[in-house]
C-alpha positions in Angstrom: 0.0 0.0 0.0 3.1 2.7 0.9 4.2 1.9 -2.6 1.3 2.1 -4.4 1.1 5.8 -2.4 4.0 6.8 -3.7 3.2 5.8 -7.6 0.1 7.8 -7.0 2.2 10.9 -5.6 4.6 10.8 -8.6 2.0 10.5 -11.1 0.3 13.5 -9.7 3.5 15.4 -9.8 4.2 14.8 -13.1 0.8 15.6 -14.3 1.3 19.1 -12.3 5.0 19.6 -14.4 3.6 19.1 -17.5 0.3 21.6 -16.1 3.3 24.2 -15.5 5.6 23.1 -18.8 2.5 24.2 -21.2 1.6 27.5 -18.9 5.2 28.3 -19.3 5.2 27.3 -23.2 2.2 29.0 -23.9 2.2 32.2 -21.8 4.5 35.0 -20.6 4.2 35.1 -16.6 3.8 38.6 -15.1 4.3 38.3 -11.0 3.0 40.5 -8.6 4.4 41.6 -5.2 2.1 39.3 -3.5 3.2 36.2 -5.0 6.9 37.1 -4.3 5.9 37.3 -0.9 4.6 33.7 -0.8 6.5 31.0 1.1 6.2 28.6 -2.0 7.4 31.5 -4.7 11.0 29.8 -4.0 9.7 26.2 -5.1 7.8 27.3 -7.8 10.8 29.6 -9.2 13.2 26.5 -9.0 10.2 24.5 -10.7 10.2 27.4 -13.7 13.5 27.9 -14.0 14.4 24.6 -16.3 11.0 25.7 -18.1 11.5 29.0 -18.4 15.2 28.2 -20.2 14.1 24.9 -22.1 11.2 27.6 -24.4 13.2 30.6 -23.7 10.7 32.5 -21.7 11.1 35.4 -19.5 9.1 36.2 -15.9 8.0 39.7 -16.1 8.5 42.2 -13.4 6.0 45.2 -13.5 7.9 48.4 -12.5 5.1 49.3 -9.9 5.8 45.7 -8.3 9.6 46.7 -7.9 9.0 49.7 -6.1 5.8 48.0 -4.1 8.7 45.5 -2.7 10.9 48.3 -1.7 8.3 50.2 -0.2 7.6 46.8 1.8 11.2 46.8 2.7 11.2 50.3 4.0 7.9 50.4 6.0 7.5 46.5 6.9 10.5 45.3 9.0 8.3 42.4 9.8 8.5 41.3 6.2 12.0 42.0 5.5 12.9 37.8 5.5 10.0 36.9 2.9 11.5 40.0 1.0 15.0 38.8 0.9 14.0 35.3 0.2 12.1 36.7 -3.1 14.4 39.2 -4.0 16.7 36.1 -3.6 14.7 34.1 -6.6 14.2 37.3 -8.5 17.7 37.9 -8.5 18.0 33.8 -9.7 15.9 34.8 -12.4 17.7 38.1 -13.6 21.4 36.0 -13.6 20.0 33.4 -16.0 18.5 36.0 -18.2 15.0 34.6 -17.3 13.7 38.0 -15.6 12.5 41.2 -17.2 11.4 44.0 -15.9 8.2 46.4 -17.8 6.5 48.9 -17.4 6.6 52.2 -15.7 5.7 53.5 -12.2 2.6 54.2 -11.2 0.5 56.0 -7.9 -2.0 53.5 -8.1 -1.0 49.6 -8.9 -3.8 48.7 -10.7 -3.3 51.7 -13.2 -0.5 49.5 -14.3 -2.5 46.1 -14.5 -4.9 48.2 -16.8 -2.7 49.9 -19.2 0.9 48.3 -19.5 -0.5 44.5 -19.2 -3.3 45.1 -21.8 -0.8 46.3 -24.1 1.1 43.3 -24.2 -2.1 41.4 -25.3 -1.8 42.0 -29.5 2.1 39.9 -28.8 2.1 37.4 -26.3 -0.5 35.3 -24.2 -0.4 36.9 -20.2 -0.8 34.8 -17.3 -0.7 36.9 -14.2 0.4 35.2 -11.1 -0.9 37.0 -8.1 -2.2 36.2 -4.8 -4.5 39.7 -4.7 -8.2 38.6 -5.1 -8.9 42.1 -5.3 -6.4 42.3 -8.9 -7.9 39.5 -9.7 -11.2 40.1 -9.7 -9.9 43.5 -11.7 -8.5 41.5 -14.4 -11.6 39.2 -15.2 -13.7 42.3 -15.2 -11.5 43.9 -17.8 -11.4 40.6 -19.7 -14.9 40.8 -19.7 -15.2 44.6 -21.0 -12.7 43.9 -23.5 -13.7 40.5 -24.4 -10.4 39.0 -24.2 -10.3 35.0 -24.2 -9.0 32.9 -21.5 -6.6 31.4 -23.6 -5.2 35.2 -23.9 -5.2 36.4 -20.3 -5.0 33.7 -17.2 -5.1 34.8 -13.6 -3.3 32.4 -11.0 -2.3 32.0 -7.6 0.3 30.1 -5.9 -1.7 27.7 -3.6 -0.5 25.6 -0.4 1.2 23.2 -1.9 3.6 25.6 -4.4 1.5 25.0 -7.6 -0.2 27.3 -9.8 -4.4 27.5 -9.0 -6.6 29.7 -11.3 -8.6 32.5 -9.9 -12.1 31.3 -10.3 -13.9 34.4 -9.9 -16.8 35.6 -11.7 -18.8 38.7 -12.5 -21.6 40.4 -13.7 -21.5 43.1 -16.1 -23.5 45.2 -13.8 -20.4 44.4 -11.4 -18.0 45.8 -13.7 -20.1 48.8 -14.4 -21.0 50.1 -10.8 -19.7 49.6 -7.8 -15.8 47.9 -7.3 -17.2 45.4 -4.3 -18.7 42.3 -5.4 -22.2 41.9 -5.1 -22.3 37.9 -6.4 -18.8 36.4 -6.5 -19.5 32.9 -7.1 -17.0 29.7 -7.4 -16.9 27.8 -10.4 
């Protein structure tokens, strides 16, 4: 029984590479300030990193993100470690050419999420890996205005076990045209 346990373990792994192999083949991964800040970010970065190199894909760093960290740094003592620990994997990223960084600085986050990200739409498939259910929700309500295809924009998360989970919010268009609190946020 132990061994059949096992079997069952690595299969499941191996399906969850292959998940990741095709996210990574098929889109370009923008990471938010959140998700650095996750305990698992480190696993998940040493998962991407042979991916990332095999297809010759980047991990994009939005320029607001870069100065949200070091605004973290400089009013958050608490979460200096978590900090170090991603700029750690960040810095991984940069010295094997698998990191770039986009955009340009904004007052308000989300300004950048709306403008820079949508830009990169007409060239390259987005996922955006984030653990801020309020960005988010932003992001399928834009995909929604815009009609942009799933297959074109993803939103994900990095869950408890390291792995990449999809957002599985979903809105009205009354939502997206009134009020930014969700009045029926239901799970798929």
């Amino acid at each position: 029984q132990g061994l059949s346990r096992l079997q069952t373990y690595i299969e499941k792994k191996g399906d969850t590479v292959n998940k990741l192999e095709n996210l990574v083949k098929k889109y370009t991964m923008m990471v938010d300030s959140c998700s650095i800040l996750h305990s698992k970010f480190p696993g998940l970065v040493t998962e991407l990193l042979p991916l990332l190199q095999k297809y010759r894909k980047k991990v994009v760093l939005p320029a607001t993100v870069e100065s949200e960290l070091q605004n973290k740094w400089d009013t958050n003592p608490n979460i200096r470690p978590s900090l170090q620990m991603g700029w750690h994997f960040l810095r991984m990223l940069s010295n094997n050419g698998l990191l770039e960084k986009r955009g340009r600085q904004y007052e308000n986050k989300g300004d950048f999420w709306a403008n820079d990200a949508l830009q990169c739409l007409p060239q390259e498939n987005l996922l955006v890996l984030t653990q801020d259910n309020l960005l988010a929700r932003t992001l399928e309500c834009l995909k929604v205005e815009k009609d942009i295809p799933e297959s074109r924009l993803k939103v994900c998360f990095i869950n408890q076990y390291g792995y990449l989970s999809r957002h599985q919010l979903r809105f009205t268009d009354q939502l997206i045209a009134e009020d930014p609190t969700p009045v029926s946020v239901k799970q798929m």
